[in-house]
N, C-alpha and C positions, 0 to 999 in steps of 0.2 A: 427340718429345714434342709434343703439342696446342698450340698458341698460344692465349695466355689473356686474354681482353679483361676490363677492368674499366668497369662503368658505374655512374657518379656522380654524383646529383644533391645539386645545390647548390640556393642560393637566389636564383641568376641564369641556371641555365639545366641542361640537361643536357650531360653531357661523359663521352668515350667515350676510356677510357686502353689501351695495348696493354703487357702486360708478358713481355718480352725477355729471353733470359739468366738464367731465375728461378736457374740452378745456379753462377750468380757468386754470389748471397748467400744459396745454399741453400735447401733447401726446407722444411727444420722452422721453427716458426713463432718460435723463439726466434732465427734467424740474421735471418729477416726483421725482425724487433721492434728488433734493432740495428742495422740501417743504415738505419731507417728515421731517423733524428735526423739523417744528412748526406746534406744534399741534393745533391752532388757522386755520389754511390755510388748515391742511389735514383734519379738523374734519367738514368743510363746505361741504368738495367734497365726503368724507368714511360716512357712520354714519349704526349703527348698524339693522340691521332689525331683526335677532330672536336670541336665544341664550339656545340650551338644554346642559344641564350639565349631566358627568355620573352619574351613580347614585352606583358604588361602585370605591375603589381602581380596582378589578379583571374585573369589565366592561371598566374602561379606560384601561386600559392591552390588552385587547381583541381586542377593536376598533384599537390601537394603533399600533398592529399587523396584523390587518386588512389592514387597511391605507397602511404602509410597504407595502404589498405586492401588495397591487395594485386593493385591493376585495372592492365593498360597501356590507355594512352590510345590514341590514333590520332596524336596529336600524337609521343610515344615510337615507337611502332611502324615509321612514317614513317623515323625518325633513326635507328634500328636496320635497319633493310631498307638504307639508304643508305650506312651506315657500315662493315658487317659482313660479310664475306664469305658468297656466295651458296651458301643450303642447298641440298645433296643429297642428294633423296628417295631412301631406300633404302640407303644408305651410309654407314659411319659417319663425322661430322665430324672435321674435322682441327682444329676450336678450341671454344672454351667461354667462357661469358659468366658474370663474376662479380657478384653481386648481393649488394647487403648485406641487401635482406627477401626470406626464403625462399619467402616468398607471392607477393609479384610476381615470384621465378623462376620458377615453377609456370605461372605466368600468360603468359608471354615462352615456354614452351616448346610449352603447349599451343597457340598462335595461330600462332610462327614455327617451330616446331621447333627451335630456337636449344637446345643443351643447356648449361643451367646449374648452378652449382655457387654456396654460399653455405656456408664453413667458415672456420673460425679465419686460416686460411694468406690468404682473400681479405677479410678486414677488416682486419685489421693493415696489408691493400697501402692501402685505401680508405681506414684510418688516417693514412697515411702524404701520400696524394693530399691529403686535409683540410688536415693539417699546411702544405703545400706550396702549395697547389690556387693561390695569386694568382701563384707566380712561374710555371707552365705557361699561364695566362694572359696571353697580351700586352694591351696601352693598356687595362689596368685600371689606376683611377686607385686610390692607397692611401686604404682608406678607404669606398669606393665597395660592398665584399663585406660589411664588417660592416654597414652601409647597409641593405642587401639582406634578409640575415638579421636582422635590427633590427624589418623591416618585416613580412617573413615570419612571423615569431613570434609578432609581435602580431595579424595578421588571421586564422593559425591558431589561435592561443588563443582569438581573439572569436568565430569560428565554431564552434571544437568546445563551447563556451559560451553559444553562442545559444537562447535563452528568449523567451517572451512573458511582457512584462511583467506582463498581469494575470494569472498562472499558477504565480509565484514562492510556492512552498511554504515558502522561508526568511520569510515575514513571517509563515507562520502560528507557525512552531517560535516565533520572537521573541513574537509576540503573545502565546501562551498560557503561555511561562517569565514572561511581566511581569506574565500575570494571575493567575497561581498567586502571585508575589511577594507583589502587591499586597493578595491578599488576607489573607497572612499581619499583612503589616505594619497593615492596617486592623483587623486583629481586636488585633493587641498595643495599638495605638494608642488605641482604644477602651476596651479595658480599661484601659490609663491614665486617658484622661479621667475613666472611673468612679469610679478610683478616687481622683483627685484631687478632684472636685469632691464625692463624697461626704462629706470632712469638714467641707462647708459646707451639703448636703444632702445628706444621707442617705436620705433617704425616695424620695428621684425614682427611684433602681434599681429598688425595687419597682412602681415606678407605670409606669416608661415601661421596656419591653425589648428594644427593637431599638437598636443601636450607632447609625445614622444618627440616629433622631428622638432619642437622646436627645443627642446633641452638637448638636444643634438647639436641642432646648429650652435645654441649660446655656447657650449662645450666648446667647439669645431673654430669660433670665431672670434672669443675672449675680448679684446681688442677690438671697437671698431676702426679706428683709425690707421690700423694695421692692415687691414682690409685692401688687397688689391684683386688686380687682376690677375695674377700671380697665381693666388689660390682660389680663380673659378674652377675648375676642373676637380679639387678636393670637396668643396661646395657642391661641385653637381652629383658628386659621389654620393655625397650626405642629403640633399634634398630630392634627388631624383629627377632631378627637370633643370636643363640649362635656363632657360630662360627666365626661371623662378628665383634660378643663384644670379644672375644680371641682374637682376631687381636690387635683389638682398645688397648686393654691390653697390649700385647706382644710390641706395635709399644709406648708406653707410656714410658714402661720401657729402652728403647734406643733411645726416642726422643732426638732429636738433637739442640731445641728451646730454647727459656732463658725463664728465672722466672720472673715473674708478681710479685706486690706486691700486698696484700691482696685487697687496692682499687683499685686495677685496674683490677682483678678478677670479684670483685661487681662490677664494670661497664660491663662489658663483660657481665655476666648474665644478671645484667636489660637488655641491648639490646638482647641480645638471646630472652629476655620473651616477649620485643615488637615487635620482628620479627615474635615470635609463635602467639602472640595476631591480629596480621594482617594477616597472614593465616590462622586463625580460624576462623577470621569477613569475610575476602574471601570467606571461603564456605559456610558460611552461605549467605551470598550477591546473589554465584551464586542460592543457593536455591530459595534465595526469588524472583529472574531473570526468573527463572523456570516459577514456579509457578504463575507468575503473566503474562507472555507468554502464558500459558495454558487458562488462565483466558482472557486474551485479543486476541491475535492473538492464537487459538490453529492449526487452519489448517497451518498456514505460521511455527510455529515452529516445525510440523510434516511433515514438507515437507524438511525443511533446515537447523534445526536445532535452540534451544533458543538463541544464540549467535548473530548467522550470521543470524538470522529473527531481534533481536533487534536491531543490527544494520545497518541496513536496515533501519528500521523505526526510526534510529534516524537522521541518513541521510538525508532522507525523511525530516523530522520535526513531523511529526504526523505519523499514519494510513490509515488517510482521507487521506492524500497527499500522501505515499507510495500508494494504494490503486487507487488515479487519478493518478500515472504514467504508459505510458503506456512501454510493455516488454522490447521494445530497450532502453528505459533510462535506467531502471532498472537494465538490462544484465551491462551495465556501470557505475553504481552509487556510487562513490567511487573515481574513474579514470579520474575526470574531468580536472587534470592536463595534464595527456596522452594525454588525448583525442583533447584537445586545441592547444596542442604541437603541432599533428599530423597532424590538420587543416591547422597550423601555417608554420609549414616547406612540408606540402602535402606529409610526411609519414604513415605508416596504422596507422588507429585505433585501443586504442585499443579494444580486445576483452571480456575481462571481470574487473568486481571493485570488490566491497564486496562478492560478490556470487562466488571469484578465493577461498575462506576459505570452501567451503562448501566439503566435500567427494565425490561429483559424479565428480567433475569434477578434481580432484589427480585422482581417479581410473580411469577416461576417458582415451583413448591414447594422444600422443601428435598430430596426424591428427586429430585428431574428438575435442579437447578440445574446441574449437568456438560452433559446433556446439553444442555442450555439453552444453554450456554457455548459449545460443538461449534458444533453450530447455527448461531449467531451469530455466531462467528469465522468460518463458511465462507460466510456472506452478506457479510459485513467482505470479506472476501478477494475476493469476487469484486466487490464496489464499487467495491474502491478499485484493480481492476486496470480498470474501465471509465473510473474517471476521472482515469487517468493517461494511458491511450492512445486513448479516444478522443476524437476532437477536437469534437463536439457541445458546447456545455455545456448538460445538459437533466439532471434527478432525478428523471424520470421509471423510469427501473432502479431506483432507491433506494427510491421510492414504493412500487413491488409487493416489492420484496424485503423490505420493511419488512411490508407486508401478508404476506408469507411466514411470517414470524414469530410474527407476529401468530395466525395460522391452527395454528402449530407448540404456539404456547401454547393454544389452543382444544383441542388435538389430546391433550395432555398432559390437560388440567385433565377434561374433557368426551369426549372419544373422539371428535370429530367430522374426519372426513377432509379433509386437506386438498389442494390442488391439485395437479397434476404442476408439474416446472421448468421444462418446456419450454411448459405452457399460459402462463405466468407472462410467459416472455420473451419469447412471442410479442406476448400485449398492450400489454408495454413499447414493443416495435418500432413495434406497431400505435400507440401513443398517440405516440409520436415523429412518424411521420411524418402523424399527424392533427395535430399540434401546428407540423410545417412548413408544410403543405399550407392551415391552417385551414378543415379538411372536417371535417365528425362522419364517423367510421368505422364499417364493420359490424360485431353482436356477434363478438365473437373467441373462439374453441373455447373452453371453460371459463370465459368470462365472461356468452355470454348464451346462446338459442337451444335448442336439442336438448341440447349439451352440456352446459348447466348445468340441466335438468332430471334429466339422467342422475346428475349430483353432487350436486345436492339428495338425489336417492333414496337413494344413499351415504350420505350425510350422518345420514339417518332411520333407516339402517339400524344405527347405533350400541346398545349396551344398554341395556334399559331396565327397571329393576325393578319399576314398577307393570307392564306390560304382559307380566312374566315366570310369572306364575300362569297367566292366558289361553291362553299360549302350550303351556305344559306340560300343564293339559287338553284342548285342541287335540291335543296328540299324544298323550295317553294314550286320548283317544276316538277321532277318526276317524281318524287314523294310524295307529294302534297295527296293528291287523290288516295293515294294509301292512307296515308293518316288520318283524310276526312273519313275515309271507309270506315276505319277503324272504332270513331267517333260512334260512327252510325249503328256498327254491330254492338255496340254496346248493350242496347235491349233484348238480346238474345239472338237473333241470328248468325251465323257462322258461314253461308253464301256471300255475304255484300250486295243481297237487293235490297234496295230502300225500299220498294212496292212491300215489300213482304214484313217488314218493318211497320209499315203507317199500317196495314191491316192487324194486326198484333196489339199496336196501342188501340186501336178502336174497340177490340173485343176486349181487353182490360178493362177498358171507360164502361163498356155496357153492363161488366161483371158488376164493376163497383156500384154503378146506377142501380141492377138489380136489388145487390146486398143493404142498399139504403132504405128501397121500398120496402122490402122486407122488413126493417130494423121497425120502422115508422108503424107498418101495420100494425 
């Protein structure tokens, strides 16, 4: 039977086990699994053969991620060439090296020839080695291996976790759940105020109807009966319009409301102040919403907007995952209710989720709004795969893809052609690296030059109803005799004499005539 090496990596080094005797505790994986628990029975049959330790925290880091993926190191290679008995080309080996990832066996067989094995029978051994692994080592001190692995874990977790800071898509998903909150609660809030301070004035709903100016003004005016003309000029501060604060005035002095008592005035103002104080942190919110969309996804918010791009990827969960969806999920991302419905009962689909918020598709008509949706899920799609992976941060992509659009909507409404995809991303390229370089660049095929005379022509060549009468006496006059010509050579002539033509059909007719008599005879 082959001799069977086991190799182990820990979190102190690699170590190379030889296992002996596999037929003292059998070979099915259930005999192994029991005497793996006394280490008296498994230390006859495992026993250590070498043992390299790393030699930094960032060298077990390295290996570590190594390993993961399935690579040998040069560092392993080394301790395996040194350890393992010398391969023979052409022959089959008399041992076998057990691994716990199938992929770095793969990897160990293709470089050394070492033939490897990775089954139930050699994890339960590696099980067992784990279990055990500090008493096969000697002047470990106790304590020193959880140490090890303490430290291992944490610099693998911070690595496979490693982010640039200003790139974190979790502050947008946060940003735009607070700003949807927020404005739920500012519009119930609002409504309150209204309708609390209506029964001291009533008349200001109709006069002021934005929720901000008018928890302004109730703040601003407490008191109607205190109300003169005194404080128009404070009024016109806070409303913006004289003539709006002369109303507010005029409508005070014949208000029809009852009196408040002084604390219930001061309640009325403090909430007016917290209604102002949460439309202030609103737009500050959506600022920072902005600006951190710019910073993270700039092409996907120049194509759709900060809003309806952050929500998107909050949908999503990330970037990376908006980013791996492909355009048909996308066009529906939002609508998964509809859409199950529709499966459910076998009515349509529907057509669009989160991207129904975005303006191309309100201004789309109502025939084209699908395709509309299509369209613009597969410009979405390709945005937010450029600014996930590439490392640029530039909206220039977004800019023309948005002009793509733009052109698609011209195309629908007007029939006017619009540009290829690859003129498009050429310019983007070209505007990028005019945008490193700080050069102006040459026109780019389909933006200026030859080519965009050629597209212009396209463009004109669209239908046009005044100019459709023109056209059709144009062809009924000078063309026409061409076209009848045309008609005529159909039979084979390539002159245009119709004489030559009717003699042609005759000698056919008399072939055929012949070929009949013939058949009959």
């Amino acid at each position: 039977m082959a001799a069977l090496y086991v190799l182990y990596e820990s979190a102190s080094g690699y170590s190379l086990f030889s296992a002996k005797g596999i037929d003292e505790i059998g070979q099915n994986v259930e005999a192994v699994r029991g005497s793996i628990a006394d280490l008296n029975r498994f230390g006859k049959v495992v026993n250590l053969v070498a043992f390299s330790p790393f030699s930094s925290a960032l060298d077990a880091l390295n290996q570590c991620n190594a390993v993961s993926e399935g690579h040998m190191t040069d560092e392993l290679r080394s301790f395996l060439e040194l350890n393992l008995p010398k391969v023979k080309e052409g022959k089959k080996q008399k041992f076998s090296l057990g691994v716990a990832e199938p992929k770095l066996g793969s990897h160990i067989y293709e470089v050394t020839k070492v033939p490897c094995q990775s089954n139930e029978f050699v994890l339960e051994i590696i099980r067992g080695i784990r279990l055990h692994f500090d008493q096969f080592i000697k002047n470990l001190k106790p304590g020193d291996l959880e140490k090890a692995q303490l430290g291992l874990g944490h610099s693998y977790s911070r690595a496979k976790v490693k982010f640039n800071v200003n790139r974190v898509d979790n502050m947008i998903i946060q940003a735009i759940f607070l700003l949807d909150t927020l404005d739920k609660d500012i519009n119930s809030f609002s409504m309150r105020i209204r309708e609390w301070y209506s029964w001291h004035f009533p008349e200001l709903v109709k006069i002021v109807n934005d929720n901000y100016l008018y928890a302004k003004v109730a703040k601003y005016v407490e008191d109607k009966s205190q109300l003169s003309e005194d404080k128009l000029l404070g009024l016109t501060d806070v409303v913006g319009d004289e003539d709006k604060a002369r109303e507010i005035i005029e409508a005070a002095k014949a208000s029809m409301g009852q009196d408040l008592s002084p604390l219930d005035l001061i309640n009325v103002k403090l909430f007016a102040q917290r209604v102002m104080d949460l439309a202030e942190y609103r737009k500050k919110l959506y600022d920072y919403l902005v600006t951190k969309m710019n910073d993270i996804a700039p092409n996907l918010a120049a194509l759709i907007g900060e809003v309806v791009g952050a929500r998107l990827i909050s949908h999503a969960g990330s970037l990376t995952n908006l980013a791996k969806c492909p355009s048909s999920t996308l066009q529906i991302l939002g609508a998964e209710k509809a859409l199950f419905r529709a499966l459910k009962t076998r009515g349509n689909t529907p057509k669009y989720g989160l991207i129904f918020h975005s303006s191309f598709i309100g201004r789309a008509s109502a025939r084209n709004k699908g395709r509309m949706a299509r369209y613009l899920a597969n410009k979405c799609s390709i945005a937010s795969r450029i600014d996930c992976f590439l490392e640029k941060n530039t909206n220039a992509f977004g800019e023309k893809l948005r002009e793509q659009v733009e052109e698609r909507l011209d195309f629908y409404d007007k029939g006017v052609a619009p540009r290829k995809n690859i003129d498009v991303m050429v310019s983007a390229l070209k505007t990028v690296e005019s945008n490193e370089n700080g050069e102006a660049t040459e026109p780019v095929k389909g933006d200026g030059g030859e080519g965009a005379e050629k597209k212009k022509k396209k463009e004109k060549r669209k239908w046009d109803p005044e100019a459709e009468p023109e056209k059709n006496d144009r062809i009924n006059g000078e063309e026409g005799g061409v076209k009848k010509k045309k008609k005529k050579s159909k039979g084979g002539s390539t002159d245009g004499n119709p004489s030559a033509t009717t003699e042609e059909k005759k000698e056919k007719k008399k072939k055929k005539k012949s070929q009949k008599e013939e058949e009959s005879e």
